[in-house]
ChimeraX commands (.cxc) that place a marker at each C-alpha (Angstrom):
marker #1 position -12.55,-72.77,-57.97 radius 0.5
marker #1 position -10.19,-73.32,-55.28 radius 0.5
marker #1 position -7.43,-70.92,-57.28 radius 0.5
marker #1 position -10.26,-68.33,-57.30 radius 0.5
marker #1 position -10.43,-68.41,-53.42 radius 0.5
marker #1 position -6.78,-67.81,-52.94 radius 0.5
marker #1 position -6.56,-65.47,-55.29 radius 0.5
marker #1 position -9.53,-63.50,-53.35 radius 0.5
marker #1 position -7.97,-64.08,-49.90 radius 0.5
marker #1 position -4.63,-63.21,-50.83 radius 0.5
marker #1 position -5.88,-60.04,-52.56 radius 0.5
marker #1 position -8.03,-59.10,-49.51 radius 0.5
marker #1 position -5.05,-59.57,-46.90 radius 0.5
marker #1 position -3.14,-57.56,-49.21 radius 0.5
marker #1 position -5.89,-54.89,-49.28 radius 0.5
marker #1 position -6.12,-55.11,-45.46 radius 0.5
marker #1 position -2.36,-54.41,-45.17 radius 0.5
marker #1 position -2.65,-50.72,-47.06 radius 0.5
marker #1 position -6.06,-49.92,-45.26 radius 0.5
marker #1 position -4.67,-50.45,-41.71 radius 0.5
marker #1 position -1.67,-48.43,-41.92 radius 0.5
marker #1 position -4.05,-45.41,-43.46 radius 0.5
marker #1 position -5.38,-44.34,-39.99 radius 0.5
marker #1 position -1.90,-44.62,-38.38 radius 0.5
marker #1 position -0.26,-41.87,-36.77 radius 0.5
marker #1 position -0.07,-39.10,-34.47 radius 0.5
marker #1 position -2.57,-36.26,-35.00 radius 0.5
marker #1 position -1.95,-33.48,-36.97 radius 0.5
marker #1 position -0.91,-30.75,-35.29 radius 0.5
marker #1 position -3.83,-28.51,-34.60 radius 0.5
marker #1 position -6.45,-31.03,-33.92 radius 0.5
marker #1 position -6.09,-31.72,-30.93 radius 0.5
marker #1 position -9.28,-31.97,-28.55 radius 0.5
marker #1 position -10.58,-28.67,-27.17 radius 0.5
marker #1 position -12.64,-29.11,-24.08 radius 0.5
marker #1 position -15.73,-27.19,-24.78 radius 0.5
marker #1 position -18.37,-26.47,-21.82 radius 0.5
marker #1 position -21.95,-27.61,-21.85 radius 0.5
marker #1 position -23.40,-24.07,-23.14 radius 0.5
marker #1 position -21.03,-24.18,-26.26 radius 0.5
marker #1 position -22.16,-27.58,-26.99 radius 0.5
marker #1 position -25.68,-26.52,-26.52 radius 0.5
marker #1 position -24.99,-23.11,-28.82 radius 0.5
marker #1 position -23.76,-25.86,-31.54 radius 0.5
marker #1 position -27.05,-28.07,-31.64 radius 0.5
marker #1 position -28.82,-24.98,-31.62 radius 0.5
marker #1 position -27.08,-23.28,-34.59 radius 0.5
marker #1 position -26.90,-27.11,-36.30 radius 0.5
marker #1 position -30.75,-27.29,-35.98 radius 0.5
marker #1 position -31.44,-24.09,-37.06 radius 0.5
marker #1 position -29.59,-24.43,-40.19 radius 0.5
marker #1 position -31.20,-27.86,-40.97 radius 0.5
marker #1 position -34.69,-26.62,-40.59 radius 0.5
marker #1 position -34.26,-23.72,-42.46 radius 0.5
marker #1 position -31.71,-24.86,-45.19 radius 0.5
marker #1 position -32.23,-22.43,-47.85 radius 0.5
marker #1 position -32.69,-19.76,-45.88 radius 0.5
marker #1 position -30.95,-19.95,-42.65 radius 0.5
marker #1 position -28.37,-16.70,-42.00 radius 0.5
marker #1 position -24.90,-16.70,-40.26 radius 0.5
marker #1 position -25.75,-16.67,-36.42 radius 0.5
marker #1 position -23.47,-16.97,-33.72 radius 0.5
marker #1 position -23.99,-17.96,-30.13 radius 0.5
marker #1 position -21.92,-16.40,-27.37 radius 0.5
marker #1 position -22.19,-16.04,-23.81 radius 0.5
marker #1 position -21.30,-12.74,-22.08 radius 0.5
marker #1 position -20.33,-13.23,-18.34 radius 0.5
marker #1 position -19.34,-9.77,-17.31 radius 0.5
marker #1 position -20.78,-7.42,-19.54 radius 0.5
marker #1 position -18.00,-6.52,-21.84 radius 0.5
marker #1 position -20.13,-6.58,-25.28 radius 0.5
marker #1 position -22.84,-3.64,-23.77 radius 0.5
marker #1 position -19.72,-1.23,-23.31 radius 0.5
marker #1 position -18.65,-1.04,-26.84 radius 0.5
marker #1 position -19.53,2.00,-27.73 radius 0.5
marker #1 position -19.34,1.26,-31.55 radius 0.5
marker #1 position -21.83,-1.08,-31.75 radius 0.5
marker #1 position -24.61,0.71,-29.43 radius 0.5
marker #1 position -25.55,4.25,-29.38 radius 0.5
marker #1 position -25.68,4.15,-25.50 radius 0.5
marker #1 position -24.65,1.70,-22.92 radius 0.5
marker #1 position -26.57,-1.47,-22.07 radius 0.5
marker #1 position -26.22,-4.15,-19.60 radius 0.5
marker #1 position -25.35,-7.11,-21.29 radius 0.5
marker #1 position -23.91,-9.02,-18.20 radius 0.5
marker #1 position -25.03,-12.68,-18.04 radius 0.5
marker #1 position -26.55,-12.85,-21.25 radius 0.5
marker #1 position -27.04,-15.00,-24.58 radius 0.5
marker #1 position -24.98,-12.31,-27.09 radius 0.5
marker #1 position -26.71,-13.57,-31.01 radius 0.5
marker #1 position -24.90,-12.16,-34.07 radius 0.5
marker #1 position -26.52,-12.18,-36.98 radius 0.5
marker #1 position -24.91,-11.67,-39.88 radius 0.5
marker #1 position -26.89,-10.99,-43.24 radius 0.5
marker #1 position -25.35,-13.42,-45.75 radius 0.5
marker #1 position -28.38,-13.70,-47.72 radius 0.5
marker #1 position -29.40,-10.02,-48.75 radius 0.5
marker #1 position -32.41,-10.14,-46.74 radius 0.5
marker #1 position -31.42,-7.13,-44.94 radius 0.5
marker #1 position -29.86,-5.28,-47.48 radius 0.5
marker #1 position -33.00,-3.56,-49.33 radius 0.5
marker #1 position -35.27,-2.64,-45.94 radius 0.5
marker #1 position -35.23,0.14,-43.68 radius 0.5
marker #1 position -36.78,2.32,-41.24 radius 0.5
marker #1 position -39.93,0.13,-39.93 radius 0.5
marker #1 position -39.49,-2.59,-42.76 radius 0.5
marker #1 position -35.99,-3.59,-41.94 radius 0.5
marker #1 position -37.10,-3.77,-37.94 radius 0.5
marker #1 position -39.64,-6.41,-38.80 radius 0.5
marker #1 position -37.34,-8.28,-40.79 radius 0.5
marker #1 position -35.38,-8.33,-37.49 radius 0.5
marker #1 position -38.10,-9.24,-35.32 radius 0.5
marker #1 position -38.85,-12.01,-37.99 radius 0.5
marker #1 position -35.55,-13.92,-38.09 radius 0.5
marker #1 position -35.00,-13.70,-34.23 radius 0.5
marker #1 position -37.88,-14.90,-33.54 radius 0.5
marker #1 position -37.16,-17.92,-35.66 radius 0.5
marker #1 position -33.50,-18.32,-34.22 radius 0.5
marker #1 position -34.77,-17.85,-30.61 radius 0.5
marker #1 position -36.87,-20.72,-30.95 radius 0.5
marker #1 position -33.98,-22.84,-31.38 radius 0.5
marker #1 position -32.12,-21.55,-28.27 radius 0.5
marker #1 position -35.56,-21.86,-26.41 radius 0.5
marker #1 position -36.03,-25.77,-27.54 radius 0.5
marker #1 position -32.53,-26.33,-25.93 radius 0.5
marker #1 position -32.96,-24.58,-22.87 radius 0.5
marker #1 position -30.65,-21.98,-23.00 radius 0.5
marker #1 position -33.02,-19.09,-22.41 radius 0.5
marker #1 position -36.19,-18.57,-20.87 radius 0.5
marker #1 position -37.83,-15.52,-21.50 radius 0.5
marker #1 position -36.04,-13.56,-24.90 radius 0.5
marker #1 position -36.45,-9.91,-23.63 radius 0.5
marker #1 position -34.24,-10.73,-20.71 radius 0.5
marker #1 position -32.16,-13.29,-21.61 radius 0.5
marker #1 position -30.83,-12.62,-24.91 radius 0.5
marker #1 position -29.67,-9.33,-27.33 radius 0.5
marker #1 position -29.50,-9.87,-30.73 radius 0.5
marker #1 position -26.95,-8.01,-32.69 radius 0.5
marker #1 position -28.04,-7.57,-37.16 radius 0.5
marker #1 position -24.53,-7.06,-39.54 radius 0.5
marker #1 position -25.02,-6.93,-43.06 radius 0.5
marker #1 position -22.96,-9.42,-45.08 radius 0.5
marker #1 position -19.51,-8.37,-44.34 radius 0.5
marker #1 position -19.92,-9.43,-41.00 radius 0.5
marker #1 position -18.96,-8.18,-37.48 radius 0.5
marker #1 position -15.00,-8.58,-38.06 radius 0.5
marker #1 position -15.34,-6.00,-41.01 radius 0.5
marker #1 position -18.43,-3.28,-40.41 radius 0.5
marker #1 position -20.57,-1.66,-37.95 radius 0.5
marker #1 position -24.13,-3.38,-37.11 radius 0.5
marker #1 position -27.42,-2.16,-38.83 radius 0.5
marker #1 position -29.35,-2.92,-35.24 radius 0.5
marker #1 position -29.81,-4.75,-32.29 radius 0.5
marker #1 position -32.16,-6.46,-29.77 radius 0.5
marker #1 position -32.12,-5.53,-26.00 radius 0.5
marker #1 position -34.57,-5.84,-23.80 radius 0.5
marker #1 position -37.93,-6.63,-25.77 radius 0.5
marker #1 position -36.77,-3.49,-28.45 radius 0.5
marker #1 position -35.30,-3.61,-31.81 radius 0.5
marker #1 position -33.34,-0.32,-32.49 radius 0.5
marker #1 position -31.78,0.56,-36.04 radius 0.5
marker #1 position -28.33,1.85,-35.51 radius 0.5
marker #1 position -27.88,5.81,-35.72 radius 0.5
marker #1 position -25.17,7.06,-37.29 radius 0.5
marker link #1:1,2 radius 0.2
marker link #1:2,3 radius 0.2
marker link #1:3,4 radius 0.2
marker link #1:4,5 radius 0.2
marker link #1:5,6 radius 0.2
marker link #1:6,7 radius 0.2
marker link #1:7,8 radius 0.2
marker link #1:8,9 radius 0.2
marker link #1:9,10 radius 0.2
marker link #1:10,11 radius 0.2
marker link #1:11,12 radius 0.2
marker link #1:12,13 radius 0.2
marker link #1:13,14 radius 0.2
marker link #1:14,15 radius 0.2
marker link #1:15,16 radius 0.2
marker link #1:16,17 radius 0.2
marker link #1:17,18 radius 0.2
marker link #1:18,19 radius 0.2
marker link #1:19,20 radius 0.2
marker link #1:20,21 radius 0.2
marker link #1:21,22 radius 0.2
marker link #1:22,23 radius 0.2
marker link #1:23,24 radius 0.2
marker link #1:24,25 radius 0.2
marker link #1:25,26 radius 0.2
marker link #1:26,27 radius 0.2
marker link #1:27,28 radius 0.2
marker link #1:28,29 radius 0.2
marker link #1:29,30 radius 0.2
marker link #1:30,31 radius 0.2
marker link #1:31,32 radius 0.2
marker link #1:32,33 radius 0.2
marker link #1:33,34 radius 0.2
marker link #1:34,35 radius 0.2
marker link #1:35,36 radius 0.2
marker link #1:36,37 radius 0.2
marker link #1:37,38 radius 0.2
marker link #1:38,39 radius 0.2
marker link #1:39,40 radius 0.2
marker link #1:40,41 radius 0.2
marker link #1:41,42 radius 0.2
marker link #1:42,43 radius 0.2
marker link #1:43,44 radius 0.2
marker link #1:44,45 radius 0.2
marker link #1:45,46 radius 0.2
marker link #1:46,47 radius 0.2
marker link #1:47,48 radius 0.2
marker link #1:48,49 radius 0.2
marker link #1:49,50 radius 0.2
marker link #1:50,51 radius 0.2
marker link #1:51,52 radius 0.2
marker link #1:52,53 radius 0.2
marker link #1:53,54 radius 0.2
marker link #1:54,55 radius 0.2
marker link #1:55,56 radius 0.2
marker link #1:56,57 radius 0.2
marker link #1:57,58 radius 0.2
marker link #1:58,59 radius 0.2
marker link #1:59,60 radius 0.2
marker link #1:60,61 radius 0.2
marker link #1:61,62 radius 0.2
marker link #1:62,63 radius 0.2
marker link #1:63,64 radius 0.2
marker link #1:64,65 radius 0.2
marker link #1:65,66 radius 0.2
marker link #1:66,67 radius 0.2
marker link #1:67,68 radius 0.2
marker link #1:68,69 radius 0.2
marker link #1:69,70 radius 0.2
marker link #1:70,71 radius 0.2
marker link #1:71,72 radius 0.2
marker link #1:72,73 radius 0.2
marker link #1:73,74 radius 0.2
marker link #1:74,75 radius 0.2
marker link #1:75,76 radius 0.2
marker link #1:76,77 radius 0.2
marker link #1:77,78 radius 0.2
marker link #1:78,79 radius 0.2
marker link #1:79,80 radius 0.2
marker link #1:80,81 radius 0.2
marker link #1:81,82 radius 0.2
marker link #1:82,83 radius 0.2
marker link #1:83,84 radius 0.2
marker link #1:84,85 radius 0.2
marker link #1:85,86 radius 0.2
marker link #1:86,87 radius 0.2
marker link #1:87,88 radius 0.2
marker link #1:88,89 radius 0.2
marker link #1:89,90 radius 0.2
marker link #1:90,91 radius 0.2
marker link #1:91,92 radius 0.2
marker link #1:92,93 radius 0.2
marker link #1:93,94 radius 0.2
marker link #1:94,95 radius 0.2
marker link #1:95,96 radius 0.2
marker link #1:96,97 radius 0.2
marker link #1:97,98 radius 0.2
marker link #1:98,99 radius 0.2
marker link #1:99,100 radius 0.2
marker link #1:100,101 radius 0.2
marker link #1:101,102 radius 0.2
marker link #1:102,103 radius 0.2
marker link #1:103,104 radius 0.2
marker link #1:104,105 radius 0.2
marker link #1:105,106 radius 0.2
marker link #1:106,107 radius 0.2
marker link #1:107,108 radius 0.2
marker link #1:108,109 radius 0.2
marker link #1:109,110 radius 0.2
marker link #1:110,111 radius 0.2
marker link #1:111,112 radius 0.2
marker link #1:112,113 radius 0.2
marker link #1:113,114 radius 0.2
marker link #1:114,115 radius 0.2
marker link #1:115,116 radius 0.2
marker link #1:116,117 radius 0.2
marker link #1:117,118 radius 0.2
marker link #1:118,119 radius 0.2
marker link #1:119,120 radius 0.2
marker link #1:120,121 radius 0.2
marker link #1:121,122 radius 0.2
marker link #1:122,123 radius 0.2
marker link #1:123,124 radius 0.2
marker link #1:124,125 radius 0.2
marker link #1:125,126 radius 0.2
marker link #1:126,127 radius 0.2
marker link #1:127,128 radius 0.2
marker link #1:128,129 radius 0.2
marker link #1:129,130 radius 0.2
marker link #1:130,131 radius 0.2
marker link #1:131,132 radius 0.2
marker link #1:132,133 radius 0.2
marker link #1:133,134 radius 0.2
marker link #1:134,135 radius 0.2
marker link #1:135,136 radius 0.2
marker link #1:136,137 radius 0.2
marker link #1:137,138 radius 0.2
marker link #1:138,139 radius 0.2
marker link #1:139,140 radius 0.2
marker link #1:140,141 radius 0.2
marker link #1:141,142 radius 0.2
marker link #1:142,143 radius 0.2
marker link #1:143,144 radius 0.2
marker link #1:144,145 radius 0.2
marker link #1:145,146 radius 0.2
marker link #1:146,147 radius 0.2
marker link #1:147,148 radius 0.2
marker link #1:148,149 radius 0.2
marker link #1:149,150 radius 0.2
marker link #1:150,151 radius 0.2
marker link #1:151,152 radius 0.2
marker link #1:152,153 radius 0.2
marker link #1:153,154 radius 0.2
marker link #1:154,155 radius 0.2
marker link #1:155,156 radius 0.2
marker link #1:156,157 radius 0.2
marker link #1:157,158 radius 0.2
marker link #1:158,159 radius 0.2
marker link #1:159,160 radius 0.2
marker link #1:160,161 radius 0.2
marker link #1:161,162 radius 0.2
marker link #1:162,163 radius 0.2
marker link #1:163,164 radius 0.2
view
């Protein structure tokens, strides 16, 4: 009995030894803390809760924050200019093929649909107030905004479809 508990408390001190020196170190390079501010925190617990109450069918959205108006002058991604100066800029990228077989009327009720749904989010943590004037909403299809040209976009209470 008594070689049993040495045996066991030799092994464990031994075990300690490796597990200890597994944590040890400097941090890799690149991890370093990034000070975020308070609105992207709040754009991350929005986005996290979205995508755990809609699990299996939750779509790429991302949360930005445009101070002086720089996304409403790209001329690429709206037909004309619109103010988009201290407002909640929502991507929404179509990973899912929901957007992909609509158009015309259809496809701007799917819109309406999901950004509804991912405004409630930004509403629950008190980001925005009222969605016509406090947020526009930008629809990609699955390639994303890095690659293509949007399908549509929110502004001020109206979903348009993008003319070509």
């Amino acid at each position: 009995m008594k070689n049993k508990r040495l045996l066991a408390i030799i092994l464990l001190s031994l075990s300690f030894c490796f597990v200890s020196g597994a944590g040890y170190g400097k941090v890799q390079q690149g991890l370093e803390a990034i000070e975020a501010t308070l609105m992207d925190i709040k754009f991350l617990e929005a986005t996290n809760d979205y995508i755990m109450s809609n699990p299996t069918s939750f779509l790429n959205v991302r949360f930005g924050y445009d101070l002086l108006g720089v996304v409403g002058e790209d001329k690429e991604l709206f037909s004309e200019r619109i103010n988009t100066e201290d407002k909640i800029i929502v991507r929404v990228i179509d990973n899912r093929g929901i957007f992909s077989a609509k158009s015309g009327l259809t496809l701007l009720h799917e819109f309406e649909k999901q950004l509804k749904t991912i405004y409630s989010f930004i509403y629950e943590h008190l980001l925005a107030t009222d969605m016509d004037n406090d947020i526009v909403a930008i629809f990609y299809n699955p390639y994303g905004y890095e690659k293509t040209l949007p399908l549509g976009y929110f502004n001020q209470g109206e979903y348009h479809l993008r003319v070509e």
